[in-house]
C-alpha positions in Angstrom: -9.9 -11.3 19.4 -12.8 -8.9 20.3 -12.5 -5.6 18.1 -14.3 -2.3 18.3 -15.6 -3.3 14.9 -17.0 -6.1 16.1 -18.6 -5.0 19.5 -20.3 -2.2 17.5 -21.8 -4.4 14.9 -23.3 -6.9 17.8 -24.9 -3.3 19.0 -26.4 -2.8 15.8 -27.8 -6.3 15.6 -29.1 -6.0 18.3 -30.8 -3.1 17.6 -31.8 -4.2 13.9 -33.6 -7.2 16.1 -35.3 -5.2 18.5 -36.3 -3.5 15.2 -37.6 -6.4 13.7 -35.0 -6.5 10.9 -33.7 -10.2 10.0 -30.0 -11.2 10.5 -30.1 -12.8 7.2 -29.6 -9.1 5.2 -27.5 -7.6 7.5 -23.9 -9.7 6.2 -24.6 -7.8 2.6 -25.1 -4.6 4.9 -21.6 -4.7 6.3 -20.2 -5.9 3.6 -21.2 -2.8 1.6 -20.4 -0.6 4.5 -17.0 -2.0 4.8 -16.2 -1.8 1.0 -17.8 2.1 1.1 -15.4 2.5 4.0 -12.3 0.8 2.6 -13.1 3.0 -0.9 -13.4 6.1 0.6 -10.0 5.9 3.2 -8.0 4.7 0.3 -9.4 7.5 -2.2 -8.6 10.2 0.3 -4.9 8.6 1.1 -4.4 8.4 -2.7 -5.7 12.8 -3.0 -2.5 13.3 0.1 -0.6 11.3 -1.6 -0.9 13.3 -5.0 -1.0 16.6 -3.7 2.2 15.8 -0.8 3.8 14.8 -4.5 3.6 17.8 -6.0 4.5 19.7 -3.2 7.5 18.0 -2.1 9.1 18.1 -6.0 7.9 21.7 -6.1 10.3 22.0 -2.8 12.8 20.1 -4.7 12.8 21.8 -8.0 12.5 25.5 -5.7 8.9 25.9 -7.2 6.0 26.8 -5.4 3.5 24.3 -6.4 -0.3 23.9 -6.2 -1.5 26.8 -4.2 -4.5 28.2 -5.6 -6.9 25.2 -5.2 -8.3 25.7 -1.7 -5.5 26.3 1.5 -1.5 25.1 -0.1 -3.4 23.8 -3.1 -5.0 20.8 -1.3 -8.2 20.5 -3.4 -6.2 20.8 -6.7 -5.8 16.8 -6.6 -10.0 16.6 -6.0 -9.9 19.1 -9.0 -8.1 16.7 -11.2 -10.3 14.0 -10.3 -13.6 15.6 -11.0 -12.0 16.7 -14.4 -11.0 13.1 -15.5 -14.3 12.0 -14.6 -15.8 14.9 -17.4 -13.7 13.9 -20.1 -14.6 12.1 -23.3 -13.4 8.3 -22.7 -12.1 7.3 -26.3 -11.6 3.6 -27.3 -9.2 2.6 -29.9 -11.0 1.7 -33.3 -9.4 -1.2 -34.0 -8.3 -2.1 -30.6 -10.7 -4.9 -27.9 -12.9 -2.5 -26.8 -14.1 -5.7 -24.0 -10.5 -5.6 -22.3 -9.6 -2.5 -22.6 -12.4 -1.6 -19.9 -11.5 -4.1 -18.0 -7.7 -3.5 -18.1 -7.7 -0.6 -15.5 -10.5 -2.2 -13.1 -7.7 -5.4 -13.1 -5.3 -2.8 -11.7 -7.2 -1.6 -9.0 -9.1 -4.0 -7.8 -6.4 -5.9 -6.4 -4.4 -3.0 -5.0 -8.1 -2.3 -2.9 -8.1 -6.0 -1.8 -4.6 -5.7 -0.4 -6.0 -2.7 2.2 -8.0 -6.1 3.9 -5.1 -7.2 6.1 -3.7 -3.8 7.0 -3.8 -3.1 10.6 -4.3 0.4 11.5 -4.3 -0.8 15.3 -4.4 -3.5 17.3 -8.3 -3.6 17.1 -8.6 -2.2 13.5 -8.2 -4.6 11.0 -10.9 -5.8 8.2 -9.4 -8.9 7.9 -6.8 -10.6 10.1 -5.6 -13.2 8.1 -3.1 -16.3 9.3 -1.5 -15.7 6.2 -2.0 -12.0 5.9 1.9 -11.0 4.6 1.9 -13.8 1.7 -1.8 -12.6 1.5 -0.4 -9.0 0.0 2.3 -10.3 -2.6 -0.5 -12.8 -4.2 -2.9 -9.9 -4.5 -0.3 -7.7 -5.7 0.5 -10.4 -8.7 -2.4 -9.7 -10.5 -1.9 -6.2 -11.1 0.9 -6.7 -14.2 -1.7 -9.2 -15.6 -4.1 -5.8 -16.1 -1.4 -3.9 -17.0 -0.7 -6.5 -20.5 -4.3 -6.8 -21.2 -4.4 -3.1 -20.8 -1.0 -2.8 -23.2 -2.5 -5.8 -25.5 -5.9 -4.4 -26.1 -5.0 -0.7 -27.3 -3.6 -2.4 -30.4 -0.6 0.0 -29.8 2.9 -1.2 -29.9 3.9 1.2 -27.6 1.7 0.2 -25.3 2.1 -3.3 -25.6 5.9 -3.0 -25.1 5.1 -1.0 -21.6 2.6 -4.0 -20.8 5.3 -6.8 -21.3 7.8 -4.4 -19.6 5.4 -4.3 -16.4 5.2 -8.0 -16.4 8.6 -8.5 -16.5 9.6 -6.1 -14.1 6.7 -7.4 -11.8 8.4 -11.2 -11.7 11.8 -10.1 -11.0 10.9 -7.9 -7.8 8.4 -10.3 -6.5 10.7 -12.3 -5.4 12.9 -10.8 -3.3 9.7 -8.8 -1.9 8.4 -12.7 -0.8 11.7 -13.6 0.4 12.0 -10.3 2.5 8.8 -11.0 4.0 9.4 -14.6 4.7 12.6 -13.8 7.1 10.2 -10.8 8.7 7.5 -13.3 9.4 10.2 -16.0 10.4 11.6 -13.3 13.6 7.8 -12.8 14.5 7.0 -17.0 13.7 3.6 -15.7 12.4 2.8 -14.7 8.6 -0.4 -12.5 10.5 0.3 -8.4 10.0 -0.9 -8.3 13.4 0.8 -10.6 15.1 4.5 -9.4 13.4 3.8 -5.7 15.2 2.6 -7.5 18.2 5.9 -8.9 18.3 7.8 -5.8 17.8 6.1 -3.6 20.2 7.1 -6.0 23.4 11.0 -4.0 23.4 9.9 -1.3 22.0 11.8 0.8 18.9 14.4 -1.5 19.8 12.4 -4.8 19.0 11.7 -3.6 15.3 12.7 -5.3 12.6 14.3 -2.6 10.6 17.0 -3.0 13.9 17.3 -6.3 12.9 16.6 -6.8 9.0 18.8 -4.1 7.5 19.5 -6.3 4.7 16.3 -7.0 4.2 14.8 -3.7 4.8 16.7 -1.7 2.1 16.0 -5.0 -0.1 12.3 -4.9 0.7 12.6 -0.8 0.0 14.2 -1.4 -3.3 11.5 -4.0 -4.2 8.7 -2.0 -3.6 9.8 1.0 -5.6 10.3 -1.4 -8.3 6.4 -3.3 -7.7 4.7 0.2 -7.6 6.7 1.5 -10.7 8.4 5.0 -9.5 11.3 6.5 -10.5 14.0 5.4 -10.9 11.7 1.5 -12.1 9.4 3.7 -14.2 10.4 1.2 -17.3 6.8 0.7 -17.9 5.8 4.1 -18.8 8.7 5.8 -20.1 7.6 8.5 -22.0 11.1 9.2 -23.7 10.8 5.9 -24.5 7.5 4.2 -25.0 5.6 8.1 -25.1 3.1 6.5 -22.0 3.3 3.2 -22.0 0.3 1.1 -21.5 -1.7 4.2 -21.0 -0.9 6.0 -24.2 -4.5 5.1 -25.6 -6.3 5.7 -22.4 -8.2 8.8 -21.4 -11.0 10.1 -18.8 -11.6 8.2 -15.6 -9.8 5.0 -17.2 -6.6 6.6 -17.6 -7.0 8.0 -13.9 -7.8 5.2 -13.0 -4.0 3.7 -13.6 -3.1 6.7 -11.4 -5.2 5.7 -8.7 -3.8 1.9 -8.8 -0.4 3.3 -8.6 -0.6 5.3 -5.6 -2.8 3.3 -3.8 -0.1 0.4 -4.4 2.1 3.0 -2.9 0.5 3.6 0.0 -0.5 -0.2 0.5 3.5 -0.6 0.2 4.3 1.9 2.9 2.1 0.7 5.1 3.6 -3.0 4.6 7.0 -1.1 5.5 5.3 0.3 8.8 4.2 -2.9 10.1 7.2 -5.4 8.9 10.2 -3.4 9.3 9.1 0.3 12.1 6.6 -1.4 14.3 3.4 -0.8 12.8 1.1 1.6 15.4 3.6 1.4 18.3 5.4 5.0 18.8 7.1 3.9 21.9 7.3 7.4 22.9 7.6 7.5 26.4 4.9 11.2 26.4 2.1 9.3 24.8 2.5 6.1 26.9 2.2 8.4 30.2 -0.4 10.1 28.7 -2.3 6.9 28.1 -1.2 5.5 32.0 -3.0 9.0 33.4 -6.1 9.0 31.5 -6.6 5.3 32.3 -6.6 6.0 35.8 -9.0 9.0 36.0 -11.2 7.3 33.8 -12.9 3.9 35.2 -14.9 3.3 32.1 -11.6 3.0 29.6 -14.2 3.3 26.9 -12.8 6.8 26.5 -9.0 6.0 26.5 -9.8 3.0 23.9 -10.9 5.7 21.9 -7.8 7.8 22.2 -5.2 4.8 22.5 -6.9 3.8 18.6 -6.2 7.1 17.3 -3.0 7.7 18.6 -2.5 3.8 16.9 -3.7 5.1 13.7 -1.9 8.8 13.6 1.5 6.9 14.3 0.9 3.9 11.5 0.1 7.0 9.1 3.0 9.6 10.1 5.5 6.1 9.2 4.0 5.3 6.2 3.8 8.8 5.1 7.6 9.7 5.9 8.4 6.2 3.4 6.1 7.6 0.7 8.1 11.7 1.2 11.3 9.6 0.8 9.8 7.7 -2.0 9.2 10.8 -4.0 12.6 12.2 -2.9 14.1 9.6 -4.6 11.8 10.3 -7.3 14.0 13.4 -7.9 17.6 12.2 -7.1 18.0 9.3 -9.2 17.9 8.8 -13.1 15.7 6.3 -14.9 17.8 3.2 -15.3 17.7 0.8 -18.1 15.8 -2.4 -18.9 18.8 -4.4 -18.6 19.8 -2.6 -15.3 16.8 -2.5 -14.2 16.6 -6.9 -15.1 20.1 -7.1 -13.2 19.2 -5.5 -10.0 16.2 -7.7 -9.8 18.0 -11.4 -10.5 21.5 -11.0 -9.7 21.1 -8.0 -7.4 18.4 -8.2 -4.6 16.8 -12.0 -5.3 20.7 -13.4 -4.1 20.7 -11.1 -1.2 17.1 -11.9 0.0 17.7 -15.5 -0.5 21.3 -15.5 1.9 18.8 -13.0 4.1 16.6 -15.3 4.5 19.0 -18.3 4.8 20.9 -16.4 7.6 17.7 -15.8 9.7 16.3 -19.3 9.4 19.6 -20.9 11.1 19.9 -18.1 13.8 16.0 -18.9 14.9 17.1 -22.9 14.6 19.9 -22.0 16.8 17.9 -20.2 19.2 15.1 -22.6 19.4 18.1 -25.7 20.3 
């Protein structure tokens, strides 16, 4: 599969040769450029993210919320941020100063690495992995190991209670999350995140899955909540409870740094929702396909309405996985914080028994078909 991405980068070889540049130090070039790239999209989803937060619960709560920080309060988030980064970072006297750096990079890290198989388009994708779906949810494990060694290392009992509370919570909800994804990827007989839109998009937004996985949508929705630790699954951080959790001892950029793994993870989320369950980048809306159909045929080159087709690809995956993160902080606001035990329950004898007769059901309806 040729890619944008690609054609461009044989156009800069090229001209890196002509140049006189060896090929040899151009791989660490891209590589960079990729990660600066991959860093920078995701920093600027995680500021909308924060700032379409505290708007929408100021809606909720009838306040008016950030409005002072540049237009509607946008640049209050990038405000935050630069504030974190100017505050004194304290470590724990008697705590392991060694992990409890590392503890917050553990947490991001992986949430970043889970961006690689995301398809924005057909054509945009760093990484299209065979294995792409099962890809995410192994990533996605480590995250609760640097949550305990964050918990563990602030020699806080408080925060090693929220550590141990994020582990747990992290096993029971993988589960059904893998099982969920299994009967998606089963429907499209591919585990690629390109190839389960590709098979969506041939009927339409009547070949998406969320038509038919409902089970396994509202499981997979449930699961997610639960992986990137909002309300009501908060059990982690309770502040009534544990005052912050693993965070209590953290400050400066390392304690923001939590914040940024945890709305990354739920933006990586949404976007898995997008392309397993609502067709990824295809709108099927019958105005943009026309428009696409016209400016094809006045324009010989296509160059142009490649260019056009990608963003209207990348607008669509982004208004989905936006409108999952808007009910995400909705139910933010509507439920209460359940309780370990409740929250234990849902997990095991809840959603994991429902994902498993899911994904039972599906596997002998595709045997069926296939005899």
């Amino acid at each position: 599969m040729v890619t944008h991405i690609e054609i461009y980068t044989k156009q800069l070889v090229q001209l890196f040769n002509e140049l006189g540049f060896a090929t040899t130090y151009l791989e660490p070039i891209w590589i960079l450029i990729y990660t600066l790239i991959l860093v920078t999209g995701v920093t600027t989803g995680v500021l909308v993210i924060v700032w379409l937060e505290r708007k929408v619960s100021a809606g909720v709560q009838q306040r008016t919320g950030p409005e002072y920080a540049g237009p509607l309060g946008i640049t209050q988030s990038l405000a935050d941020g630069i504030k974190l980064l100017l505050k004194e970072d304290i470590i724990p006297s008697k705590g392991d100063a060694w992990l409890f750096a590392v503890g917050p990079a553990v947490v991001v890290t992986p949430v970043l690495m889970s961006y690689l198989v995301i398809p924005l388009d057909q054509n945009i994708v760093l990484s299209d992995l065979g294995i792409g779906a099962f890809y995410r949810v192994a990533v996605s494990s480590i995250v609760p190991l640097g949550l305990l060694i964050a918990g563990y290392a602030s020699n806080n009992k408080y925060s090693f209670l929220g550590g141990l509370r994020a582990a747990a919570q992290s096993i029971s909800y993988e589960i059904p999350l893998a099982l969920c994804i299994s009967a998606a990827s089963l429907l499209s007989g591919s585990l690629s995140t390109v190839d389960i839109v590709k098979t969506q998009s041939k009927y339409g937004s009547s070949g998406w899955n969320l038509w038919r996985q409902p089970v396994g949508f509202i499981a997979f929705f449930i699961s997610s909540l639960a992986e990137c630790e909002r309300l009501p699954f908060d059990l982690p951080e309770a502040e009534e409870e544990l005052v912050a959790g693993y965070q209590t001892e953290y400050s400066g950029i390392k304690f923001g740094l939590f914040y940024v793994g945890s709305h990354s993870n739920l933006l990586v989320s949404s976007l898995f929702v997008t392309i397993l369950y609502l067709g990824g980048w295809d709108s099927s809306i019958p105005f943009f396909e026309n428009l696409g159909q016209d400016f094809s045929s006045s324009n010989s080159s296509g160059e142009s309405f490649g260019v056009l087709g990608s963003g209207v690809s990348i607008i669509t995956t982004l208004a989905k996985s936006y409108l999952f993160i808007s009910i995400s902080i909705l139910t933010r606001w509507t439920l209460p914080r359940v309780r370990i035990d409740q929250l234990l329950d849902l997990g095991w004898k809840f959603l994991l028994p429902i994902a498993l007769g899911n994904l039972l059901l599906t596997a002998s309806f595709q045997l069926l078909l296939i005899s």
